[in-house]
N, C-alpha and C positions, 0 to 999 in steps of 0.2 A: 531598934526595929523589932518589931514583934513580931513571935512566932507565928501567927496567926497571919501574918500579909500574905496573899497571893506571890506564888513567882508570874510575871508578866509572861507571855507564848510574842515573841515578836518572830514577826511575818518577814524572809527576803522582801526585796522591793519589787523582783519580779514575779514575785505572787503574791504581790499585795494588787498587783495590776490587774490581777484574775479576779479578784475579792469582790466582787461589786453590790453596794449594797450591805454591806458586813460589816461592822464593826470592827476593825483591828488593831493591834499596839504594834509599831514603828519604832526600831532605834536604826539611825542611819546618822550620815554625813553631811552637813548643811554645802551645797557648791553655787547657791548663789543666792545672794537675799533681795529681797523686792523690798519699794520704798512701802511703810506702813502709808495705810490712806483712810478715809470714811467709807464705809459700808452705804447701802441705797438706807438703810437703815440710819440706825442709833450706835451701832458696833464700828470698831476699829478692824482691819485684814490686813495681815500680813500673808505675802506667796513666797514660800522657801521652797526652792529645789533640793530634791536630795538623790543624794544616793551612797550606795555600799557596794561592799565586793563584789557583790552581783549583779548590779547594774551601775554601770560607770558610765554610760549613753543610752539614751540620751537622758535618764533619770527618773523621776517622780515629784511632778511639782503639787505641794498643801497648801489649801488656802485653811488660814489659819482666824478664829474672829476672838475678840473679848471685847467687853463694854470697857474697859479701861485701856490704856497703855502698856500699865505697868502690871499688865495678865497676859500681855500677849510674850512670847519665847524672847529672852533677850540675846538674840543672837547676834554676835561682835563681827564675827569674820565669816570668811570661807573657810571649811577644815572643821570649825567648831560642830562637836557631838547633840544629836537632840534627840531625847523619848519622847513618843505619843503614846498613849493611852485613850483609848475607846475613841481616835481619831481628833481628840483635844486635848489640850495639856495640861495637867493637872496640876494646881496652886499649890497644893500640899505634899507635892510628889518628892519622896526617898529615895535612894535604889535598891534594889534588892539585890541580892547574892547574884543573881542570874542575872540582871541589868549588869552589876561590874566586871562579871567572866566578859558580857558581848561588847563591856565599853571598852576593854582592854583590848581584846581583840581589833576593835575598829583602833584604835590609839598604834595598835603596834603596825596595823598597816602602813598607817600615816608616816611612823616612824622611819618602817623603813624602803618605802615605794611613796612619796608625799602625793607624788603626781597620779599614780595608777588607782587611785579608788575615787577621785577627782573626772569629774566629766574634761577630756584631754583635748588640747588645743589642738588646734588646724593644723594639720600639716606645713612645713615651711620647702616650698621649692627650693631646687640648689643655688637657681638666677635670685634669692632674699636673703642667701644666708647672713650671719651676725658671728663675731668673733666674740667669744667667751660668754657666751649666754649658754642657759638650756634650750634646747630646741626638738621638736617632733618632726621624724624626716620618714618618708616613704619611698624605697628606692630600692632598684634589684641589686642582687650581687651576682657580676659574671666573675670572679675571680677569687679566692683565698689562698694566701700563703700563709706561712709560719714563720716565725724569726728566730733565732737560738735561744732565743731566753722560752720559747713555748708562745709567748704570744701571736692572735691572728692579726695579718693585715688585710682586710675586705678592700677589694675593689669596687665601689657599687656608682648608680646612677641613677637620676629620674627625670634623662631626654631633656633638660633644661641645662644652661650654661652656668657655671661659676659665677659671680661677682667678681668686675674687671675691681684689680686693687693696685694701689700707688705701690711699686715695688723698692726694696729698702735692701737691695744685694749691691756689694760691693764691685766695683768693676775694677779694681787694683789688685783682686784675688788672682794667683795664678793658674793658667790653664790646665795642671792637675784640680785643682780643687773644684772648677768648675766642671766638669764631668757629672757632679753630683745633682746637678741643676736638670738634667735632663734624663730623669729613671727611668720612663717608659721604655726606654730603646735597651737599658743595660741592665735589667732585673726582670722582664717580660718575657716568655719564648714565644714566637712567631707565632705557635697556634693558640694563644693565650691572644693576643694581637687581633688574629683577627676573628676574634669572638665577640669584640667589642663593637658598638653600632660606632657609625661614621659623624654621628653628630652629638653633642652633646659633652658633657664633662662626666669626666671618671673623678671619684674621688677616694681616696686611702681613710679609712675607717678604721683605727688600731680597738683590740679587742685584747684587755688582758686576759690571759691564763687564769684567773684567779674570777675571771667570772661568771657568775654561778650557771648562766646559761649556754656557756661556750658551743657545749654538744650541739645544739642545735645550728650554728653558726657554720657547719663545717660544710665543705660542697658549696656552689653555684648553679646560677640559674631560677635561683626563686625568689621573690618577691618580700619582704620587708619591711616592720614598721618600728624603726626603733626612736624611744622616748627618752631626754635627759640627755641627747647627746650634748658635747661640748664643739666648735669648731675653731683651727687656731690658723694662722697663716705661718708656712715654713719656706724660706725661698720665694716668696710670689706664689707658692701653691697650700690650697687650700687643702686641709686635714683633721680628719673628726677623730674623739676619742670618746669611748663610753665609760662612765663614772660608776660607781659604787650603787647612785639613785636608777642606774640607766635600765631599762628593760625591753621588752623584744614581742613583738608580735606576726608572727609570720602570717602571708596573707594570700588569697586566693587571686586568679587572672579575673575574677570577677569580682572582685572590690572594688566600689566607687573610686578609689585615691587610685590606684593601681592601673583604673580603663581612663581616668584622665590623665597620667602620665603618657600610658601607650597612645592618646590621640596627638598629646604635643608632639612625640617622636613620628606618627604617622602624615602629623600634616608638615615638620620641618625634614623629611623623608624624600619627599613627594616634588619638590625643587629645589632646585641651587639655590633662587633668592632665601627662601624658607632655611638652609642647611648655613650661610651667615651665620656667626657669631653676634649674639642677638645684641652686643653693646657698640655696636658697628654702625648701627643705624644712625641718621640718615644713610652715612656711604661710609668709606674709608675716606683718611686723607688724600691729599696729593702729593707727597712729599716724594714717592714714585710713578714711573711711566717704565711700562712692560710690554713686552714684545706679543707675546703668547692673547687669545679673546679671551674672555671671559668664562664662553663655555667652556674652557677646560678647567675650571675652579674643580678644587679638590680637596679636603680637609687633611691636616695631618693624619688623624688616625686614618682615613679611607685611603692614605696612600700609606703607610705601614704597612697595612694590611692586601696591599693589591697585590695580586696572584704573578707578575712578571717583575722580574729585579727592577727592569729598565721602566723607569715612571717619570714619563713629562707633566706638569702640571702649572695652574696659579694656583695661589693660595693668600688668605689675609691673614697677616699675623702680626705679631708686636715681638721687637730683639729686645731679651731679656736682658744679654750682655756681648759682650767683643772681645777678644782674643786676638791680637793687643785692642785696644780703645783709642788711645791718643794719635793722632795726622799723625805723630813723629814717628813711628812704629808701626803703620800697617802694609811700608814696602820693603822688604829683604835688603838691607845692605849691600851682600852681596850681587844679586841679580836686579834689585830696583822694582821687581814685581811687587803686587799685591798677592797679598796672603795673610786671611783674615777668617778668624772661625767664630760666628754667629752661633746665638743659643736664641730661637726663636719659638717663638709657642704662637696655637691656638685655644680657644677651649678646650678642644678635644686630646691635646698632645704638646710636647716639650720635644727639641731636636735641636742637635745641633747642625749648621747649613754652613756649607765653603764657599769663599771666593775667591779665586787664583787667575794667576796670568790675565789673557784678556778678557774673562768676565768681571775681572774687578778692574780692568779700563772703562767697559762700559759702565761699569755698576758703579763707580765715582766721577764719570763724566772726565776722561784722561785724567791729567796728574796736573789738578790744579796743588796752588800756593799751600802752604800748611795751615794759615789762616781759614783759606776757606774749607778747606778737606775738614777745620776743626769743628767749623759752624755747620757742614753736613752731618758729621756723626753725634752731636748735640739735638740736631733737629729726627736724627734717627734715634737715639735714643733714650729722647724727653727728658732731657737735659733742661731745667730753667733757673741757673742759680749753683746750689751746691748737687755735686752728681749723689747725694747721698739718699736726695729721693726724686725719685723717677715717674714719668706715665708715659710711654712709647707710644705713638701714637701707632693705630693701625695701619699696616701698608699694603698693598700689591707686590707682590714677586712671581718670578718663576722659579720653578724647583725642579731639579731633576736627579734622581734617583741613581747611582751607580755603582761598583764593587772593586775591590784593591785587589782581593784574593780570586781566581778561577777554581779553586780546590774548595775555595769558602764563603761562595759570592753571596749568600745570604748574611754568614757573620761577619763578612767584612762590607755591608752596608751602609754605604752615603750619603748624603745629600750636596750638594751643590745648587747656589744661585747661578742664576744665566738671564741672559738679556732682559737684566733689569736696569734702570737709570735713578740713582738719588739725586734728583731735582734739589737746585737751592734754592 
């Protein structure tokens, strides 16, 4: 290269967009390439979007011309680097000093944020997510903890429900081990509870310690835009973790992503049918019949959180597992009652529910044969084949709320089924 070359002055993209009528040299990031086509002319055109650190949306698109093919930018992918010069590309072009300081730089972003200097994809609601991909989520955090190794666990949302998923928990685990199945109720305190809205899915977001944006992560209440997450299923519940690539943009109550999430929560707010478990539709089964109307529908979370111990309600939910499971083991020996402890979830919330004495007469339809007792709790809990994978189907119940302790009737908090019927 000879001394004598120009170093090139290239222009950000967002004041190349002020440039009008100027002349300027451009090095940025190809994000998306147009098919070449004929000009009204004798010229070939190619349109490449670009962009750079500075403008990652919505970009700057070139239309590009040469009489040949093989003059116009041979650009392969997305990601791939391109100079302009005097707004065309020059046949004979070298880089100079200063071209490779800025190509490095654009290289090392790539490196190490592939996605962030990239015009970023669409947001993915919680009701689309995908296990083990990268994904762009917009969602608030009401909640962080810490765990002892230093890492956060976000609680966050975006007023849309989880993906129902085929669950793959054992139902031969014993009822110690099951406990772990329902964390809202045993790592939450009551005012942490009921901060949460009454509709929608909560989801656990781990953050390790070691990433570099943590600081900002810390506190609730604000809005979210985090890119590169991963999300994995644990138990039947869904949980995201942020990678190495992952990065964070916190966001104002007046961001487009942000006032369409707050309209989904405001219009499924606004009634019962709307406040449904959006994978519900058309109805629930029938596989139960409940005493209780309708209007007293209630979400788990909305009953967690309600202001009086004592809480009558329905609710739709799917039994994640049984405490025992098999006919042969859900009446005491001893006394011949029923005594059965359900792990039941909605979107909103995981819980464990009782059935004793005479609500589990009603709630099995007396004490039929073991045969059939076996073909009800199969059809309760999406049993077809081997129990190793499951789909519950949705059901009606009632629920009501109650307490062991008077010194601790919050921490000694219930639930129990009542005048419900499992239909065969």
């Amino acid at each position: 290269m000879s001394t004598s070359e120009p170093d090139y002055f290239y222009l950000p993209l967002r004041d190349a967009k002020k440039s009008l009528n100027m002349r300027i040299n451009l090095m940025a990031k190809v994000s998306k390439i147009g098919t070449v086509r004929k000009s009204r002319g004798s010229d070939y055109v190619l349109v490449l979007k670009l962009v750079d650190r500075y403008e990652s949306s919505p970009g700057l698109s070139v239309n590009l011309f040469a009489d040949k093919l093989d003059k116009l930018p041979q650009a392969r992918s997305t990601g791939d680097i391109i100079s302009l010069h005097h707004v065309e590309t020059s046949i004979n072009y070298q880089a100079a000093d200063n071209d490779k300081k800025i190509l490095m730089q654009l290289r090392g972003t790539s490196e190490n944020k592939p996605e962030q200097a990239l015009v970023e994809p669409m947001p993915t609601l919680f009701c689309n997510l995908k296990a083990e991909e990268n994904l762009t989520v917009v969602c608030k955090v009401f909640h962080v903890s810490e765990t002892s190794d230093g890492d956060l666990v976000l609680f966050v949302w975006d007023a849309t429900d989880s993906p129902l998923v085929t669950l793959q928990i054992a139902l031969d685990m014993d009822g110690q081990k099951q406990t772990c199945l329902h964390p809202e109720v045993s790592l939450l305190s009551r005012e942490t509870l009921c901060a949460f809205p009454k509709v929608g899915s909560i989801i656990r977001l781990i953050v390790s310690k070691d990433f570099e944006e943590i600081s900002q992560l810390k506190g609730s209440g604000y809005w979210v835009k985090f890119c590169n997450v991963v999300f994995e299923l644990q138990s039947g519940l869904w949980r995201g973790a942020l990678t190495p690539n992952s990065y964070i943009k916190k966001l104002s109550d007046e961001d487009n992503h942000v006032q369409c999430r707050q309209r989904i929560f405001n219009g499924r707010n606004s009634s019962k049918v709307d406040a449904l478990p959006l994978s519900v539709f058309p109805w629930p089964s029938n596989v139960t019949e409940t005493d209780l109307a309708y209007s007293s529908y209630s979400t788990l979370m909305e009953s967690l959180a309600y202001p009086e111990i004592m809480h009558k309600f329905t609710s739709i939910v799917r039994v994640v597992t049984s405490y025992p499971w098999q006919a042969k083991d859900l009446r005491s020996p001893a006394t011949g009652n029923y005594r059965v402890r359900l792990t039941i979830e909605d979107p909103t919330a995981r819980i464990h529910a009782y059935i004793f004495g005479e609500d589990g007469e009603k709630f099995f339809d007396g004490y039929p044969s073991i045969g059939v007792l076996s073909e009800k709790m199969k059809k309760l809990l999406g049993i077809k084949g081997s129990p190793a994978l499951r789909n519950p189907p949705w059901i009606w119940c009632c629920l009501m709320s109650y307490y062991l302790d008077e010194k601790d009737p919050w921490g000694s908090r219930r639930y129990r089924i009542f005048g419900t019927t499992l239909i065969g």
